[in-house]
N, C-alpha and C positions, 0 to 999 in steps of 0.2 A: 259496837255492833255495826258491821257494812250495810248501808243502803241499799236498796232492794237494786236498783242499777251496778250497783258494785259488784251485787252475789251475782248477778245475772252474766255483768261481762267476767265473770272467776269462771261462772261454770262453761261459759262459751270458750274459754283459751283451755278448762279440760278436755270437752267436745273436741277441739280442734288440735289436741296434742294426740285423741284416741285415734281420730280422723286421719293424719298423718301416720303413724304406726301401721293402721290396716292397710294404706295408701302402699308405704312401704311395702307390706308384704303382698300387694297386687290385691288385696281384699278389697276390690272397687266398687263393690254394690254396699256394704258395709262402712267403706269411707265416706261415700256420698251422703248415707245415713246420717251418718254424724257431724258432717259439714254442714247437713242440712238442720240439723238440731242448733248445733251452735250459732247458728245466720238469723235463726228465732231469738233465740238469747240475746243477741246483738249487730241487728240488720245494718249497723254502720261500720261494720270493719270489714275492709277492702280486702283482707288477706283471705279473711272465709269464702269468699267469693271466688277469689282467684284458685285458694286449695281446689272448692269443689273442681272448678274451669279446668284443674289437670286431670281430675276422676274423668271429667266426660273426655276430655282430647285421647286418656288413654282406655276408654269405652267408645270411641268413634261418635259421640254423640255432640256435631260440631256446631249444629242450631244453638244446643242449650250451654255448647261452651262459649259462642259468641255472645250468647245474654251473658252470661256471669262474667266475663272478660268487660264486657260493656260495664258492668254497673260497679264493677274495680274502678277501674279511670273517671268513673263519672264522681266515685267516693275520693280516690286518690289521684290526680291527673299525672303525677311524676312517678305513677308505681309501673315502674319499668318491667319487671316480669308479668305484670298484669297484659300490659303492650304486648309481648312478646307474645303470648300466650294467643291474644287474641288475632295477632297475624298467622301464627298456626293455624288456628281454627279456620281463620278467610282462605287461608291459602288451601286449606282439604278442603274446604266448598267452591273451590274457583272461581274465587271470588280475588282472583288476583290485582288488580289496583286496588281492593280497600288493602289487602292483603301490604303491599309494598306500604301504604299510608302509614299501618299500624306499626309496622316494622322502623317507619322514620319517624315513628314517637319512642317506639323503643329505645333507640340509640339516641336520641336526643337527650332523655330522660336522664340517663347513664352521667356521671361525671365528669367532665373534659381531663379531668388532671387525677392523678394517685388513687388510680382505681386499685381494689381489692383484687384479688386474685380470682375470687367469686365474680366481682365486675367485668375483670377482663377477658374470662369464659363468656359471659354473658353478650360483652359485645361481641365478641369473634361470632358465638352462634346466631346474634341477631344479625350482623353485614353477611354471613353466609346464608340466611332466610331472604334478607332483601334479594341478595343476588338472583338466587332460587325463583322468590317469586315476581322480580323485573323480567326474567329471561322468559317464564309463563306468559307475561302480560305480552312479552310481543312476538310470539310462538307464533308457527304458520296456521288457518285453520283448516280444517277436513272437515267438511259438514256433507249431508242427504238432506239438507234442506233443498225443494228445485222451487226454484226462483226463475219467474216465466219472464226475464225482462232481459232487454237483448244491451248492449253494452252504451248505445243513444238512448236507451229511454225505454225504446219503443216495446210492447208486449212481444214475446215469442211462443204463447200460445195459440197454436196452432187448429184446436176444439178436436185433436188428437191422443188426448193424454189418456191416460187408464179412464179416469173419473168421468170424460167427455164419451171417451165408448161405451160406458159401462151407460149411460144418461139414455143415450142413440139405441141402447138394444134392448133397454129395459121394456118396450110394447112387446119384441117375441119373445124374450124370456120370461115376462107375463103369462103369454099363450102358452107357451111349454109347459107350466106348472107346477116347477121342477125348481127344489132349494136355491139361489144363487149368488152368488156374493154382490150382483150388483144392487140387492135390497141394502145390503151391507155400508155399499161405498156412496149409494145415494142420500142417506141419511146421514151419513158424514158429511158429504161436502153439502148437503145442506146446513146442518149447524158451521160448519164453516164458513161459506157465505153466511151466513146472520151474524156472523161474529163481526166480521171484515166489514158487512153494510152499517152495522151498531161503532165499528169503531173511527171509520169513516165523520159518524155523528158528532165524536167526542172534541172538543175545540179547546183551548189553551190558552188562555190570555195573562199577559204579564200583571202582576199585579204591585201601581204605582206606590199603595200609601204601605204594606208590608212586605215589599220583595214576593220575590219567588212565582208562582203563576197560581191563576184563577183555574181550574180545569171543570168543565161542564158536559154532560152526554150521559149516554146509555150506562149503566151500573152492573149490564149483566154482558159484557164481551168473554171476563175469562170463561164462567158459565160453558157459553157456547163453546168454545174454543178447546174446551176440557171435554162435554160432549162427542165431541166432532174426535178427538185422538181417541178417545177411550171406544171408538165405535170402532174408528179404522183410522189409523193415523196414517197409512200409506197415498192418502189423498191429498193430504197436508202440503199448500204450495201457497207461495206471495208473487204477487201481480206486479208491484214494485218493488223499488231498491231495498234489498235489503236492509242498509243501514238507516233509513228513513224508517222501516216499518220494524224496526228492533227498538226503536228511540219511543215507538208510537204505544207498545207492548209494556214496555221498562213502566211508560209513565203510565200505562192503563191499568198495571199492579198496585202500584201506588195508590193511584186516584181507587180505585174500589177499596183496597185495604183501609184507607181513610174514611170512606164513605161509609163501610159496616163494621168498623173498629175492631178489626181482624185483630191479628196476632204477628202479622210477617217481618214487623220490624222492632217485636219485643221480647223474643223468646221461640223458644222451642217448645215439644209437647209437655215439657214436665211443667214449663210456669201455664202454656195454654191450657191444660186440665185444672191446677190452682184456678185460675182466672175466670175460667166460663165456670164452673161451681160459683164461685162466689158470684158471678156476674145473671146466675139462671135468676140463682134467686131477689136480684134487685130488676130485672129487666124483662125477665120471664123469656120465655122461647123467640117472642116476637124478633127479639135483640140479640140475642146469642145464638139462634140459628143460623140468621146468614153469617154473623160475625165467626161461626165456623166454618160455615160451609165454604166462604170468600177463602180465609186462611189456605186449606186442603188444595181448594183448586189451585190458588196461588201455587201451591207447593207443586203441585200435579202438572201445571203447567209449564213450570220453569224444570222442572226434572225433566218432561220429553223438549220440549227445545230446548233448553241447554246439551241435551245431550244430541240430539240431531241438528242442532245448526252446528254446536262448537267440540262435540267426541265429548261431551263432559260427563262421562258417562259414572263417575264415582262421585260428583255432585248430584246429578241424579238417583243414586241408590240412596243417599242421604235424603232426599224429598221424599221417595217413593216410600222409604222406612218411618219419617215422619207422620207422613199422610196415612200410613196403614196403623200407627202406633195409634191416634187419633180415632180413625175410623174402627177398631176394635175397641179399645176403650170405650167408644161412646156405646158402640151398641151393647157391652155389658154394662155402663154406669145406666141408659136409662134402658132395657128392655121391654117395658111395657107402655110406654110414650108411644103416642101412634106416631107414623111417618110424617103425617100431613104437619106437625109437631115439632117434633125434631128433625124431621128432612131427610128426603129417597139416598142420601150420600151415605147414611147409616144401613142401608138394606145389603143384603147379600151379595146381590144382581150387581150393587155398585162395587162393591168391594173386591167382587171378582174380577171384575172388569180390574181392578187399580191392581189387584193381584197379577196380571195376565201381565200387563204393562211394568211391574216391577220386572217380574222373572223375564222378560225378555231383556230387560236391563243387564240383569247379573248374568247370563248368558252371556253378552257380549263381551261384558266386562271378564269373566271367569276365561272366553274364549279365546281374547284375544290378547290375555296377560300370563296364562300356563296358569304354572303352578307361582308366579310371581304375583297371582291376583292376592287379593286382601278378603276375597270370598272363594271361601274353601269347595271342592266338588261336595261333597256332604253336604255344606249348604244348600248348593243348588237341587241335589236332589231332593232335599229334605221340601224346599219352597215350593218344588212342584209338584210332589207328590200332597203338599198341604190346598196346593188348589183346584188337584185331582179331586180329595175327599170334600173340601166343601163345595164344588159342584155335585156330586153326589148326594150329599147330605140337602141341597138345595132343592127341590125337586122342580123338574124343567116345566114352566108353566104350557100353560094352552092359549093357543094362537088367538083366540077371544080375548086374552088379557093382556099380551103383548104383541108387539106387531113381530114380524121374523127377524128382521133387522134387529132389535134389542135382543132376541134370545140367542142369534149368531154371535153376538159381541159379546157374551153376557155368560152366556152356557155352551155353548159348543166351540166357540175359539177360546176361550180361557181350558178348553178341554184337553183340544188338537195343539196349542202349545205347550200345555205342561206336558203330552204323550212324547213329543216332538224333543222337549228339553232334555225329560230320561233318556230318551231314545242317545241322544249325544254324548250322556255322560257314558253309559254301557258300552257305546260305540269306542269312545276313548279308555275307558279300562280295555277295553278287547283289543284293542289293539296296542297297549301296554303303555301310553303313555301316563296312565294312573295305574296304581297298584290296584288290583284285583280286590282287594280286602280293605278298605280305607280304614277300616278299625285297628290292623296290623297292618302298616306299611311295608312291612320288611320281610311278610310273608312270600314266598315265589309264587306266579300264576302257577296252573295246573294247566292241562287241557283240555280239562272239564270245568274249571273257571271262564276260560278263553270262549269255549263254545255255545257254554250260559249266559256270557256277556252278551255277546255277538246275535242268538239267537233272541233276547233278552229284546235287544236295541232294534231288530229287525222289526220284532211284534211292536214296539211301541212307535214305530215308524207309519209302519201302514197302520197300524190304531186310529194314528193321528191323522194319517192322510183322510181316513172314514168318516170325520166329525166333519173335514170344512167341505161346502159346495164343491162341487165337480169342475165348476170353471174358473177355480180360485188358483192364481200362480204358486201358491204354498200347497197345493195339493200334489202338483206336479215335484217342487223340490221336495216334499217327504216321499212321494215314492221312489224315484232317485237314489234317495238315503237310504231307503227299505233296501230296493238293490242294492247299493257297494256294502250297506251288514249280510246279506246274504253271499258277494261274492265277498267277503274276509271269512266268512266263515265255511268255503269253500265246499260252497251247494253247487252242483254241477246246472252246465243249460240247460235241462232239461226243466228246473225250476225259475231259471233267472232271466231265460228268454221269455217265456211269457208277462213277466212284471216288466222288463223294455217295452213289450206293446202296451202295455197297460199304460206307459208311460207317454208312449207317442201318440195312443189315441187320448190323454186327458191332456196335452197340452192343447190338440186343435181349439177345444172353445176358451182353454187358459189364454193364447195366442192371442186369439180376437181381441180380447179386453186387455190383456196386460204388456201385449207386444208393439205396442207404439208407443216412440219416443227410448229414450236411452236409463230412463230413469229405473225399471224392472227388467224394461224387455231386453236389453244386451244378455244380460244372466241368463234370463229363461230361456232366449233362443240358443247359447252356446251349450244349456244342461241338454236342452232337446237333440240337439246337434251329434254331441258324443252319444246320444243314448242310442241315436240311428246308426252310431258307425255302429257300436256296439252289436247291434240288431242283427246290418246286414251284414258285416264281417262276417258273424259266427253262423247266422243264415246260410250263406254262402259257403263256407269250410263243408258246412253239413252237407248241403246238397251235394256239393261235388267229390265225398268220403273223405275226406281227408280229416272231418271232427265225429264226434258222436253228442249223443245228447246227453249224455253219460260223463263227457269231458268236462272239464273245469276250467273258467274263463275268467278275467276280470276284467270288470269297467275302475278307471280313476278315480280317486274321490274329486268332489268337486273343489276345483280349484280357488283357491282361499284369494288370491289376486280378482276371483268377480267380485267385484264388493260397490255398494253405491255410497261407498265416500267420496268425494270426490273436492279436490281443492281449491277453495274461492277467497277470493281477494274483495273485500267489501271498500266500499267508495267512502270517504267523508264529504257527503252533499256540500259540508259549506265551503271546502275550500280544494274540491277537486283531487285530495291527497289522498294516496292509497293509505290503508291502516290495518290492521287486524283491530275486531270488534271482541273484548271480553268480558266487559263490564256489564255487575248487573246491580242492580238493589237487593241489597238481603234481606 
């Protein structure tokens, strides 16, 4: 009769032949199932690990395929598809130097002499992964990170910037009354500064008798840091060098992740939920609160700067998808656990907030890849319209309970960009770059498809324009937008001139605050710009007969070359040498 070890690993190589089979036939929720069944049976075989690590690579789930890739090599060091696997995964997280590492274990791994046929597949696709992810690693970058430091050293803030106006005008826009964004930006770059001042604190010393460095300071930088985007991240700027204060960042993840025994360099959500279950109950809330909360941020973190310092913007949908996967889970495993408990990250207000911040992710990402993106329009509208209804479903507190600033962030701009995101997608079927019918692609538009789209994208334009403050520069580019869906769907001036002045009179106090410096205000000035040719051209035609109001006119769309990427060459402090900076901890 086999020993209870023996049935166990029998029944782990069935598990993992059923596992394989559904694998095959793309059954990946099901594979995983059984890969996970058999990894109980027999948590020392390397191959279970690596099977699941393909479930997730081929579900996009590339946190939880780096665990399982990880804990292949650590069972097996010479399991070269385990390698392989796991350079995939770094390399879909842009995580390109671990990404080339794993890749030169790969091939190491592999045989020098009389490989298989199987092997010599294997290494051809692992030297064409290296390649792939060497040529990432010294890519040019594009970042909207602004970086106030002039090329000596010296600071180039000017106390000109958006955040500096908005600071200077908040005593009359006090007196006014009257909603404003600069309650918005002030509270940002306050938790901004506290970040910057807390991480200023943090000190680094070598450490002689075990290697590696002593790190000491404040515990709560990302905290702030994650605050401060989630409020307004358009405030978001470094005083020094770049590459000094990414170094200072990389090691402030770490140093907290260590400090509250996070999760950022052991896995993704599927072992994190495993882990804080078993960890509630040994440590209670005390211990597994921040140790979630730290993770999330981490994750939330590194998704908006990875993607605005380096365009990594499909690294980012991966954190943002993590951090949401996390942050709903929790709120249904514990819903009756007060906040003070389990922590404000599990409320609503926060989740929308990280909602708001995801969909502007996949927007860029869907915008500026077509239909070559890996997020389908469906998606996108599906994700805004799910952060339309839980604003709705939330109900907008009272100014007693929150201050304005939290309920801008929180409830009315998670509002105005989900209205803002439809608006884009309607805008784009209407104008035929998406099929009209995304559930039958192959359907023809109509043109009463075309002019539902169009009138569709218009209303959710000015919708969105209604929700943010009057002085807010996104106020100004959704009604922009409003107008060019109104001139595609060829509403005559008689309707389109009055929404230009609408436009020229909400830019004047958008101006004020968001028109110094290059960083917003080149855009804003050049939308306002055409919207006056716009204006007085057709103005002018009328007065003098030569148009009516009755005629049909159009403004340009705005032109996709404004954009605030802009390309920067980061320094290596130590030796003077330019470099691209790609590298992060996972």
């Amino acid at each position: 009769m086999p020993s209870t070890n023996q049935a166990a690993i029998a029944e782990s190589e069935r598990l993992k032949a059923l596992g394989n089979e559904l694998y095959m036939k793309g059954e990946y929720d099901a594979a995983h199932h059984q890969f996970s069944e058999a990894i109980k049976k027999n948590p020392e075989n390397a191959i279970l690990y690596a099977n699941r690590a393909a479930v997730l690579l081929a579900t996009k789930q590339y946190l939880n395929a780096v665990y399982d890739c990880r804990k292949a090599v650590q069972l097996d060091p010479a399991y070269s598809k385990a390698w392989g696997r796991l350079a995939t995964a770094q390399h879909a997280l842009a995580s390109y130097p671990n990404a080339v590492e794993a890749w030169k274990e790969a091939l190491s791994s592999l045989p020098t002499s009389n490989l298989t046929p199987a092997q010599a597949a294997m290494k051809l696709q692992f030297k064409q992964g290296l390649a792939k992810s060497a040529l990432a690693a010294r890519a040019d970058i594009e970042t909207d990170l602004v970086v106030l430091q002039r090329g000596d050293g010296s600071s180039q803030d000017d106390g000109k910037q958006p955040w500096d106006m908005a600071r200077k005008l908040t005593p009359r826009k006090e007196a006014e009354g009257r909603p404003t964004c600069v309650y918005l930006m002030n509270s940002a770059l306050i938790g901004l500064k506290t970040a910057m001042d807390m991480l200023a604190q943090v000190q680094a010393k070598k450490d002689t008798r075990r290697g590696g460095e002593i790190i000491t300071g404040p515990v709560k930088v990302i905290e702030s840091f994650t605050n401060s985007s989630l409020t307004d991240d358009r405030v978001f700027h470094v005083t020094e060098g770049a590459q000094s204060w990414i170094k200072k960042m990389e090691r402030q993840c770490y140093y907290e992740n260590n400090v509250w025994k996070g999760w950022c360099t052991s896995g993704g959500p599927s072992f994190m939920k495993e882990d804080a279950v078993k960890r509630l109950r040994k440590e209670g809330w005390k211990g597994v609160r921040p140790a979630l909360a730290t993770t999330v941020r981490i994750w939330l973190f590194q998704a908006n700067f990875r993607a605005h310092m380096f365009g990594q913007r499909d690294f980012a949908h991966e954190m943002y998808t993590n951090a949401l996967d996390i942050l709903e889970w929790g709120r249904k495993t514990w819903p009756n656990v007060p906040a003070e408990e389990r922590g404000t990250m599990f409320e609503m207000s926060f989740i929308q907030g990280v909602k708001k911040a995801a969909l502007l992710n996949m927007h860029s990402i869907v915008s500026s890849k077509g239909k070559d993106s890996p997020i389908s329009l469906q998606e996108l509208i599906d994700a805004a319209e799910s952060l339309i209804e839980d604003v709705e479903r939330n109900t907008l507190p009272q100014r007693a309970t929150f201050p304005l600033s939290h309920i801008l962030a929180h409830w009315l701009y998670p509002r105005a960009i989900a209205l803002s995101t439809l608006g884009w997608c309607y805008l784009e079927q209407g104008i035929g770059n998406y099929p009209a019918n995304l559930s039958d692609p192959a359907a023809p538009m109509t043109d009463d498809d075309e002019a539902s789209l169009l009138s569709a994208a218009a209303e959710c334009y000015l919708s969105a324009s209604q929700y943010l403050p009057y002085d807010d520069e996104m106020r100004v580019k959704f009604l922009r937008k409003h107008l060019e869906c109104l001139c595609a769907a060829g509403k005559p001036l008689r309707e389109t001139l009055p929404v230009a002045r609408q436009i020229r009179e909400a830019g004047v106090p958008a101006l004020e605050i968001w028109g110094a410096g290059p960083h917003l205000g080149d855009g804003l000035r050049e939308n306002l710009r055409e919207v006056r040719e716009f204006e007085e051209k057709w103005e002018k035609e009328i007065r003098e007969g030569r148009r009516g109001l009755d005629d049909v006119e159009a403004i340009g769309f705005l032109k996709k070359g404004v954009s605030n990427m802009v390309p920067v060459v980061i320094r290596d402090e130590d030796n003077g040498e330019e470099k691209e900076e790609t590298s992060s901890r996972q």
